[in-house]
N, C-alpha and C positions, 0 to 999 in steps of 0.2 A: 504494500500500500504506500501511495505518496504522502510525505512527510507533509502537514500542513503549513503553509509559509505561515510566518510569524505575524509578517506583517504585512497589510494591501493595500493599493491605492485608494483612495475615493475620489469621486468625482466634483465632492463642495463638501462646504461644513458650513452650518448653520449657527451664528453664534449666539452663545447662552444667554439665552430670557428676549431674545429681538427673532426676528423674522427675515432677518438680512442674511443674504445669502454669500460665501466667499467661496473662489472659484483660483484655480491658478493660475496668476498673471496678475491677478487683486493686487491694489496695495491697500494694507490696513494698519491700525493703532492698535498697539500691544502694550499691554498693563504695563507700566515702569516699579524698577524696583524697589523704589519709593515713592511715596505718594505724593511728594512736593513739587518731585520733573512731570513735563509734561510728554504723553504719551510717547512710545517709541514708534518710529514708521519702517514699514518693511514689504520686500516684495514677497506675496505667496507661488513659490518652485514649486513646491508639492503638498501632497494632501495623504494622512496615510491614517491606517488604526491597528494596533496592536493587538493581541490575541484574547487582549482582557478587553478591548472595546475601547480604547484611551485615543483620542484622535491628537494627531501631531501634526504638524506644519514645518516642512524645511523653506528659511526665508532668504533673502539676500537683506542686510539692512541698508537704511539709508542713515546719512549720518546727518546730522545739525552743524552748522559751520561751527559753533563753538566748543564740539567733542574731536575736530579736527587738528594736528599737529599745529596748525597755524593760526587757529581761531577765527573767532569774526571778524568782519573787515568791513570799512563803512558800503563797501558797495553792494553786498551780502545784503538781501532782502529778508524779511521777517518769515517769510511764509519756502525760503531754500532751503533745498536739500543737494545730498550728495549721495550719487547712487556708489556705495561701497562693494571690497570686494571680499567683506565678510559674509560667511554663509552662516546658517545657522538653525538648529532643529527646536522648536518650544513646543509647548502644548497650546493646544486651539483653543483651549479654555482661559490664555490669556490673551486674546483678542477680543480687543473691546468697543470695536466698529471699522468700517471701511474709510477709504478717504482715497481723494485723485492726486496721482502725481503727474501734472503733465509737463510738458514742453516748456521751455524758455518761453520760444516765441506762441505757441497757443496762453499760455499763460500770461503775454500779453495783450493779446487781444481779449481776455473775459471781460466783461461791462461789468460784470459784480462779483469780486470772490468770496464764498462761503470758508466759514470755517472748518474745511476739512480739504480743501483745496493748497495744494503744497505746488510747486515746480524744482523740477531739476535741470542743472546745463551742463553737471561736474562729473564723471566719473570719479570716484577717489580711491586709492590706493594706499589700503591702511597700514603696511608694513613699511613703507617709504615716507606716509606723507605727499605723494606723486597727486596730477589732477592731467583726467584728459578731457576737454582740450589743455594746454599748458600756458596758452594764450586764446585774450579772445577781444573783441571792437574796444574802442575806449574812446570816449567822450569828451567833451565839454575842453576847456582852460587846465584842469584838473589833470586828463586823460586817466578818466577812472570809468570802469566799466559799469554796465546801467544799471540802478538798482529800481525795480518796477515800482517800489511806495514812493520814490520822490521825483517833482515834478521837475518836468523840465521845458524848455521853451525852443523853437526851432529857427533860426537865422532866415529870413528868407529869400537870401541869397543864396547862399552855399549850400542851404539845407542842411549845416551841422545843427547838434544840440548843445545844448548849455544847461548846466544849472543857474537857475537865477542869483544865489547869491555869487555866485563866480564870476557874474555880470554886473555888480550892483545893483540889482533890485532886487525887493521883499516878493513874498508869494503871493501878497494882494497885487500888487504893480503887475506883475506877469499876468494875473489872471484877467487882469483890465486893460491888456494890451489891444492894439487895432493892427500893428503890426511888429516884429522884431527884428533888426539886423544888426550885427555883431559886429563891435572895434573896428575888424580887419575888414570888411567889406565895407563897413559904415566912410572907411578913409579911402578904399580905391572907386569907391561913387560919387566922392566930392572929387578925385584927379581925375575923372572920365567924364569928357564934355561933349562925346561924339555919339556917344552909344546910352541913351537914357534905361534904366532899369528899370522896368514897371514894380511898384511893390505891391502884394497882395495883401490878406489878412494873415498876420500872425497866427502859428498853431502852436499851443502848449501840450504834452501832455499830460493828465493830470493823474493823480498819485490813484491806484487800485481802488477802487472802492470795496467795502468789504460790509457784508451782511450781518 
């Protein structure tokens, strides 16, 4: 007679005392080991149960800038992540809801993000400290890379971005703009007397909003 495996896949797990269903590719929230951090996030790889009925989860986690060799950094958004190249197996019984990780750039285009709405752009690499990409766009006067909660304002000449205060103005100023152009355009438009620049309306864009 064949030996019964120990252990089998399943197909989802339904987490305790909710109706929500988790499937593998899910990313969810997992009970922290103390109760003062807030929840941990992770990808679900797998789904399995034991021979006593005990269902398990093998995850990838993702990490928080500030559990990272190098910590936060101002351009580090409230709501990033870093998909890690920790694996790791829990029990399904400390999952304590679902949640989205999407995209940089889908995650900036949301018109409103919920509180379980996270983004990734990093790979990270927890034995080095390593991040892939290793470089990425950078901005403004500053040249710091974008962080989606703060607003910024758009030249409309060159089409770069700025943080307003990198430009002298406050975030009421910016938002009350008609138009905006930058130092360096604003002086080769006063030396060009042959070629008029039409300018249009200023675009800002304005910090995520969040539900």
């Amino acid at each position: 007679m064949a030996k019964r495996p120990e252990k089998r896949n399943l197909p989802l797990h339904i987490i305790t005392g909710t109706t929500n269903v988790v499937r593998v590719g899910d990313c969810v929230l997992m009970r922290p080991s103390e109760n003062d951090k807030a929840p941990y996030v992770a990808r679900v790889d797998k789904i399995e149960a034991d021979k006593n009925k005990h269902t398990f989860v093998h995850v990838t986690w993702y990490y928080r800038p500030e559990e990272s060799m190098g910590g936060r950094r101002e351009f580090h958004g409230s709501k990033e992540l870093f998909l890690s190249d920790h694996h790791d197996v829990q029990s399904a019984y400390t999952i304590e809801g679902k949640c989205t990780v999407h995209t940089f750039k889908n995650y900036t285009k949301l018109k409103c993000v919920g509180p379980d709405d996270y983004y990734s752009r990093f790979e990270y690499k927890v034995a080095t400290g390593d991040f892939i990409p290793d470089r990425v766009a950078v901005y403004c006067k500053c040249e710091m890379p974008y962080n989606p909660d703060d607003l910024m304002v758009q030249c409309e000449h060159c089409k770069d971005w700025y943080h307003p205060g990198c430009v002298g103005l406050t975030t009421e100023q910016t938002k009350q703009l008609a138009e905006f152009v930058c130092s360096d355009c604003s002086a080769s438009l006063k030396k060009s007397v042959n070629t008029p620049v039409p300018l249009s309306s200023g675009k800002a864009v304005p910090k995520r909003q969040k539900r």
